[in-house]
TIVO-2410 file (N, C-alpha, C; in nm, 3 decimals):
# residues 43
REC num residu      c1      c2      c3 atome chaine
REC   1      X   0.918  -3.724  -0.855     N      A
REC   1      X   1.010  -3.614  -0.828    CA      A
REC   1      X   0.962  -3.481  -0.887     C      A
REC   2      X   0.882  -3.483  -0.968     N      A
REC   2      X   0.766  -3.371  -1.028    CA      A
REC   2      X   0.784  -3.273  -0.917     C      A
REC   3      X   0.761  -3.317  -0.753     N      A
REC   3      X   0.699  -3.211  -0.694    CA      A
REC   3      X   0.813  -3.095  -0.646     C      A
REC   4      X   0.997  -3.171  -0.653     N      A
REC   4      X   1.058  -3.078  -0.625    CA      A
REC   4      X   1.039  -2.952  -0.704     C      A
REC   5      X   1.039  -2.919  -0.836     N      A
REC   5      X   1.055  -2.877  -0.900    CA      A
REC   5      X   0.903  -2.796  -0.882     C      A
REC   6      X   0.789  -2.797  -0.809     N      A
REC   6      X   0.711  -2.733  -0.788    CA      A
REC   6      X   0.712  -2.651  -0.629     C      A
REC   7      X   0.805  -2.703  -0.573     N      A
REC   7      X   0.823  -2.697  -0.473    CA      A
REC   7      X   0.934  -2.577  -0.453     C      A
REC   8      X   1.011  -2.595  -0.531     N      A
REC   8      X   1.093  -2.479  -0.600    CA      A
REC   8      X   1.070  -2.360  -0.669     C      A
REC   9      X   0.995  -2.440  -0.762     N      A
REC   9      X   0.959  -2.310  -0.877    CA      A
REC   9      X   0.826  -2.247  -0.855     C      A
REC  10      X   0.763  -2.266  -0.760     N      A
REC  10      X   0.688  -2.178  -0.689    CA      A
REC  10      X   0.701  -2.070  -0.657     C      A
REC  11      X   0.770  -2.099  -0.491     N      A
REC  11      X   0.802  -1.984  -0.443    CA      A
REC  11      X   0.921  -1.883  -0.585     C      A
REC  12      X   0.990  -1.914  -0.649     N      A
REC  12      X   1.095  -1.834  -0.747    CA      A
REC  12      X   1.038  -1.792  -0.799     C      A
REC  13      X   0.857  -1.857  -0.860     N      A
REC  13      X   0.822  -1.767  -0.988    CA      A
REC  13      X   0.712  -1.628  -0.830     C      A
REC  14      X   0.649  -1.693  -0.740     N      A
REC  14      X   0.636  -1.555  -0.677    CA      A
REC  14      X   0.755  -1.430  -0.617     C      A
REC  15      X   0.818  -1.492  -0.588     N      A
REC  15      X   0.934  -1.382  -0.567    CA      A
REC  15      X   1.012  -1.326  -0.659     C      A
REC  16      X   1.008  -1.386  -0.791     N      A
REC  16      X   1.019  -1.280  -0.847    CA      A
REC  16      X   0.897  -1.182  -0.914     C      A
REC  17      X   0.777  -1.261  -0.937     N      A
REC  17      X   0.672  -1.129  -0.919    CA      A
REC  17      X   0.685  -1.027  -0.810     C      A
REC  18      X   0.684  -1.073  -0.677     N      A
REC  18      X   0.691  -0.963  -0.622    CA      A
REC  18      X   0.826  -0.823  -0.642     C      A
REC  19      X   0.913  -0.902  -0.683     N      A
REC  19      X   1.065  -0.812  -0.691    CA      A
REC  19      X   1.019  -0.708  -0.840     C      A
REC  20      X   0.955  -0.751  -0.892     N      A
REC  20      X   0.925  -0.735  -1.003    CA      A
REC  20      X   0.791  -0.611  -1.001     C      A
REC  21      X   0.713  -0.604  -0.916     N      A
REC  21      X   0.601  -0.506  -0.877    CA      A
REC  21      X   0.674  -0.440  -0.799     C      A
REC  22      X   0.743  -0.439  -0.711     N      A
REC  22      X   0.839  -0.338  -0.606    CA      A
REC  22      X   0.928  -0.255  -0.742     C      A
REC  23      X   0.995  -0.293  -0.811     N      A
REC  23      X   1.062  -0.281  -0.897    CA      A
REC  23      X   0.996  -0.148  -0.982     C      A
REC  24      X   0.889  -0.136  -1.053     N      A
REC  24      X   0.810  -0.090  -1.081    CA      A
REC  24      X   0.732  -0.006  -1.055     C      A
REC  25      X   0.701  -0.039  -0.901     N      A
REC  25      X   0.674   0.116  -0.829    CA      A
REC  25      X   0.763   0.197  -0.794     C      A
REC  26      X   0.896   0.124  -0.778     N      A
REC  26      X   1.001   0.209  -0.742    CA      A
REC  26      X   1.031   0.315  -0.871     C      A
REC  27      X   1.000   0.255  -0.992     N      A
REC  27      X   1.028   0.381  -1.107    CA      A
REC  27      X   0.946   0.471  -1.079     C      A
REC  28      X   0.809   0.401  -1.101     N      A
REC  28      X   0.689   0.504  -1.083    CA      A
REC  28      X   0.715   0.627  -1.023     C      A
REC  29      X   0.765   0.566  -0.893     N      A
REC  29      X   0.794   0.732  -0.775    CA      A
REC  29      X   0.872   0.814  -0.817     C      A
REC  30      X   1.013   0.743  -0.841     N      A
REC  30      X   1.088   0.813  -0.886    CA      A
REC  30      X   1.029   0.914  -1.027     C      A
REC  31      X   0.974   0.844  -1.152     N      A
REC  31      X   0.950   0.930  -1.245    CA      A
REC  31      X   0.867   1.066  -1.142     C      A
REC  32      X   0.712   1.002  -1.085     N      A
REC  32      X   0.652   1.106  -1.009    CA      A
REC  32      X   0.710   1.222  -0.921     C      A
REC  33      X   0.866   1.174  -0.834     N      A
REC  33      X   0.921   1.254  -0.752    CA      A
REC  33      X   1.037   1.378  -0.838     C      A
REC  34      X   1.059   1.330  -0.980     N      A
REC  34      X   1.137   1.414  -1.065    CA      A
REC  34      X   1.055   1.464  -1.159     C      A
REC  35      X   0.907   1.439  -1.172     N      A
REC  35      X   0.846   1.575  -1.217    CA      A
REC  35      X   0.796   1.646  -1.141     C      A
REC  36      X   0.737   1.653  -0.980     N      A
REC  36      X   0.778   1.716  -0.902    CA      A
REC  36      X   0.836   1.831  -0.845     C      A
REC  37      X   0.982   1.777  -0.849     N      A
REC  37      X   1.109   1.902  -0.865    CA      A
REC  37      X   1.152   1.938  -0.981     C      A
REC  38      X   1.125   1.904  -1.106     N      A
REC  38      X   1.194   1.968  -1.218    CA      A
REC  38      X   1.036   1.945  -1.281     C      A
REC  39      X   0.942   2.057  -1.312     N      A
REC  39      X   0.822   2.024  -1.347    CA      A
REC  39      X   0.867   2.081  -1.506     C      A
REC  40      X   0.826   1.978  -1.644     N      A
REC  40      X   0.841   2.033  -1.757    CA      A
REC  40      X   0.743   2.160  -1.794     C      A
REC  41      X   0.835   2.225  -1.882     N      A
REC  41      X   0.776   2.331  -1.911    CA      A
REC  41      X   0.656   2.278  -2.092     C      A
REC  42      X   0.531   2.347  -2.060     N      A
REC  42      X   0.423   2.312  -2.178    CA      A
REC  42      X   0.438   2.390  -2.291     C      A
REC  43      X   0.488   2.373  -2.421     N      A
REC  43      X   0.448   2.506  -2.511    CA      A
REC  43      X   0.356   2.531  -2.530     C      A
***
């Protein structure tokens, strides 16, 4: 019965990598798209 549990926890541990890299770029942009429009000022 080993294999349910590979059979399972397969696909769960890739989907959540992938949710997990989407996740991540989604900050990315966002940080990138709000310095962008509000660019900090340098002293």
């Amino acid at each position: 019965m080993w294999y349910f549990a590979w059979i399972l926890g397969l696909p769960l541990a890739a989907a959540f990598a992938v949710l997990n890299a989407m996740w991540f770029e989604l900050m990315e942009d966002d940080a990138i798209r709000r310095d962008r429009l509000e660019p900090h000022e340098k002293p």
